[in-house]
N, C-alpha and C positions, 0 to 999 in steps of 0.2 A: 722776447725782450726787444725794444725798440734801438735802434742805433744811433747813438748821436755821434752829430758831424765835430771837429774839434779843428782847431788852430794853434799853434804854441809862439809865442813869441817872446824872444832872452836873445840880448844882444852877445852873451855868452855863445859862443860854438858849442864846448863841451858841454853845458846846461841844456841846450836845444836837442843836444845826440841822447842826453839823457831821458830828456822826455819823453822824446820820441821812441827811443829803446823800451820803456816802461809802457808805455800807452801800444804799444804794440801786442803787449800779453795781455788788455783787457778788451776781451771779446764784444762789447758793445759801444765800445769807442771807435770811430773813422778820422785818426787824423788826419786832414786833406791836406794841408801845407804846413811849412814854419817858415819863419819869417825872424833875421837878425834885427829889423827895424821897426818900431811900430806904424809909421807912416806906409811903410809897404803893406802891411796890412788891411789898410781903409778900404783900399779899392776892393781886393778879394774879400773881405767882407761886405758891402755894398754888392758885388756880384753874386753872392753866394749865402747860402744857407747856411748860418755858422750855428750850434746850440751852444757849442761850449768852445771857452778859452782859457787856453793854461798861458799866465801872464807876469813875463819878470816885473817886478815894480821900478828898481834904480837901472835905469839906460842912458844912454847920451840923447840932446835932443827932447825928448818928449818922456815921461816916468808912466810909466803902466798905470798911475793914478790918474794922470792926467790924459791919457789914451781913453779909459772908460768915460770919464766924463765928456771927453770931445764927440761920446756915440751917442747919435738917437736914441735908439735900440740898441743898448749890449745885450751880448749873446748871457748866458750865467755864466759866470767866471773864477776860475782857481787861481790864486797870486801864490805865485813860487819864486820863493826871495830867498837871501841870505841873513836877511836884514828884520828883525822881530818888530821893532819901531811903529810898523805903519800899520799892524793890524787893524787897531780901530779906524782908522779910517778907512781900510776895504771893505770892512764891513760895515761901515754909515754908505759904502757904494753896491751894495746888497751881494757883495761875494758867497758864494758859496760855500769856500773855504781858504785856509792862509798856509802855505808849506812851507815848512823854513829847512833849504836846502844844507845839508845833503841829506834827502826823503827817499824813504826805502818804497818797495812795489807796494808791500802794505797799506802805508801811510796814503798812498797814491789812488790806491782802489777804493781805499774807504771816501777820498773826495770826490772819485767817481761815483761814486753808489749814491750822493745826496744830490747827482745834479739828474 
């Protein structure tokens, strides 16, 4: 099974521990960073091989909606929100899938398995 590299970004702490804690039990994920900002982001994606990003949408600054459209190249992406609102539009930005927190390991691996 191949490994994808993964990034999380939630300007949330405990949404970021969360992720991070859940993508830890799935064996063909590598998350390499997280990141409270999306603009700290950029560069480590630009340096780096990113496949996959798990992505808050409402942040201060910059919206997870607006962080995809600012990339060349997005990686495929999971939006982990609170917020049900914006589905359709992560999906007119070719998300892979939309969590709406608070998402159990289940919920989590099944967004894993389609990227």
């Amino acid at each position: 099974m191949k490994i994808l590299r993964a990034i999380a970004i939630d300007d949330e702490y405990f949404a970021l521990e969360v992720v991070k804690n859940l993508l830890e039990e799935v064996p063909f994920i590598k998350l390499e960073a997280c990141f409270n900002k999306p603009i700290e982001a950029i560069r480590f994606l630009q340096e780096n091989e990113i496949q996959l990003l798990f992505l808050d949408i409402k942040m201060p600054g910059l919206s997870g909606l607006e962080f995809i459209r600012s990339l060349q190249k997005p990686p495929m992406v999971v939006f982990t929100t609170a917020y049900s609102e914006h589905a359709v539009q992560s999906f007119e930005l070719d998300a892979i899938d939309y969590l709406l927190k608070p998402f159990s390991f289940a919920r989590l691996l099944k967004a894993c398995n389609k990227a």
